[in-house]
ZARO-368447 format. One record per atom (N, C-alpha, C): residue in one letter; x, y, z. Coordinates in steps of 0.1 Angstrom, whole numbers, padded with zeros to 4 digits, always signed. Each point is the difference from the previous one (the first is absolute). Layout:
residues N
AXYZ/...
***
This chain:
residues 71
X-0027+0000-0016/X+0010-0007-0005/X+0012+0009-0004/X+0015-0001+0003/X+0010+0004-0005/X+0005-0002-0010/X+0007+0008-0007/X+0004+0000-0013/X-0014-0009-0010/X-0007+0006-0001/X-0011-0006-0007/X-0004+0008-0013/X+0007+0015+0002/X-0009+0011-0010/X+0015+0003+0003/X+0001+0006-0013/X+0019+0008-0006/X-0001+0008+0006/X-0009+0013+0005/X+0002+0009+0003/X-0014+0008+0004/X-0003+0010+0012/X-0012+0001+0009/X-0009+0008-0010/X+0001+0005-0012/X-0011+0001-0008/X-0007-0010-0009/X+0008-0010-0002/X-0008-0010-0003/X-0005-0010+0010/X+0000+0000+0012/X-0008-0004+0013/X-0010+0009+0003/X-0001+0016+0002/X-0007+0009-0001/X-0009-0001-0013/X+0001-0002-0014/X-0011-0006-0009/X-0005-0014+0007/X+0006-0007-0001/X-0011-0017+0002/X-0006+0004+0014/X+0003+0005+0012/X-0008+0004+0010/X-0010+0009+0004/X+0005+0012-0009/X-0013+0012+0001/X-0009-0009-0007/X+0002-0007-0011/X-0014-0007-0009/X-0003-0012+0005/X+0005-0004+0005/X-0005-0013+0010/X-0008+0000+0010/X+0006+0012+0009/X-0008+0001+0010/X-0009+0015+0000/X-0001+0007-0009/X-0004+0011-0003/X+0003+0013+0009/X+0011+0000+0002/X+0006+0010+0009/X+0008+0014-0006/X-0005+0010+0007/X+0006+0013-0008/X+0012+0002+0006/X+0009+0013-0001/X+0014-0004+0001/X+0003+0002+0017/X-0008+0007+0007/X+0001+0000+0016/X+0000-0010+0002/X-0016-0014+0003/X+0000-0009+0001/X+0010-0009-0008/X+0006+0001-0009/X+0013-0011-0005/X+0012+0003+0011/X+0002+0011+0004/X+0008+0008+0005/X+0001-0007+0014/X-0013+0000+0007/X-0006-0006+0010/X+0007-0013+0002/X-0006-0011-0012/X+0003-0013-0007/X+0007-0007+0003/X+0011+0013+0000/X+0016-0005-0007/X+0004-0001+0016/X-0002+0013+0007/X+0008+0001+0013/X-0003-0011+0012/X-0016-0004+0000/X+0000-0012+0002/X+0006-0011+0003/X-0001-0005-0018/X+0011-0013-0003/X+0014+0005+0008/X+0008+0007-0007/X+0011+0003+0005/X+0002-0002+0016/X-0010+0005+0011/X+0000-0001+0010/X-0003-0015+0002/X-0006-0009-0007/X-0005-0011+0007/X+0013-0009-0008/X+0008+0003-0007/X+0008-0012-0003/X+0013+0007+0009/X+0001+0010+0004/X+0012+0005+0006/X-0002-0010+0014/X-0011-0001+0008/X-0004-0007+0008/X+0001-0016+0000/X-0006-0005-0008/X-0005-0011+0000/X+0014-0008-0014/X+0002+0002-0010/X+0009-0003-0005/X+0014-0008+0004/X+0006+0003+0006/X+0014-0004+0012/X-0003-0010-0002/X-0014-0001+0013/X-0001-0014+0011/X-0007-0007-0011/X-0008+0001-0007/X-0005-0009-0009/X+0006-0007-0007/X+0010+0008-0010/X+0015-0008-0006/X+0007-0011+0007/X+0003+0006+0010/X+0006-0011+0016/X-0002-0011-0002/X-0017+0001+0005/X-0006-0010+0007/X-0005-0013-0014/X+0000+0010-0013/X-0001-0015-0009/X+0011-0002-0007/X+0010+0008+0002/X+0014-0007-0001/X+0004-0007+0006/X-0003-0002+0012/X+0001-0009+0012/X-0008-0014-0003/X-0011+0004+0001/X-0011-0015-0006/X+0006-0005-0008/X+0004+0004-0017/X+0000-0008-0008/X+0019-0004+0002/X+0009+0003+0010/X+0011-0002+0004/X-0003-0015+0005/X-0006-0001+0012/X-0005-0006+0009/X-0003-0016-0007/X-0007+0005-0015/X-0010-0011-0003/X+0011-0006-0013/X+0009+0007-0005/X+0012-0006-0011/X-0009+0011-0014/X-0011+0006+0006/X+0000+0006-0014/X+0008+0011-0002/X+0000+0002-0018/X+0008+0010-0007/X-0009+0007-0002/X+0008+0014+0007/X-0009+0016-0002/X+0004+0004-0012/X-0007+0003-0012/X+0005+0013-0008/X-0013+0011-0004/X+0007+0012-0004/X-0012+0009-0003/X+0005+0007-0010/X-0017-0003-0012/X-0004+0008-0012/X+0006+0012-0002/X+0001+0010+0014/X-0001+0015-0003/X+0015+0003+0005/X+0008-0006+0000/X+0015+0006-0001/X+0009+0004-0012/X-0002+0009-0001/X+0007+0011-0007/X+0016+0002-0003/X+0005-0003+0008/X+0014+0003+0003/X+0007-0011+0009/X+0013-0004+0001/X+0005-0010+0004/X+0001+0005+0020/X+0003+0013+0001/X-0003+0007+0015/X-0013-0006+0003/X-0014-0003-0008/X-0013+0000+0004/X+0001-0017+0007/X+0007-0007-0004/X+0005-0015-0004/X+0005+0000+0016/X+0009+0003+0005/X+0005+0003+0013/X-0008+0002+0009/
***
């Protein structure tokens, strides 16, 4: 999730203790995610901005931070 944690050491706490990972494996973790929303993120946004376009629903999202995030 984006903008979910203020800043990557308090995502780095709730996740090394969540999933019990030392700091390589967080390290791992992170590069991961990053890789898989860099991927997959885009088209995803699109495609259910499109759906709920399509259907008259109104999109909004919890985790926007800033009026740019809004855009």
């Amino acid at each position: 999730g984006q903008r979910q944690f203020a800043d990557l050491e308090t995502y780095a706490y709730y996740y090394q203790r969540k999933l019990k990972l030392t700091d390589r494996e967080f390290q791992q973790f992170c590069e991961k995610r990053m890789a898989e929303s860099a991927t997959n993120s885009g088209a995803n946004r699109a495609f259910i901005a499109a759906a709920c376009h399509q259907r008259g629903i109104v999109l909004a999202s919890h985790d926007d931070a800033t009026t740019g995030h809004v855009d």
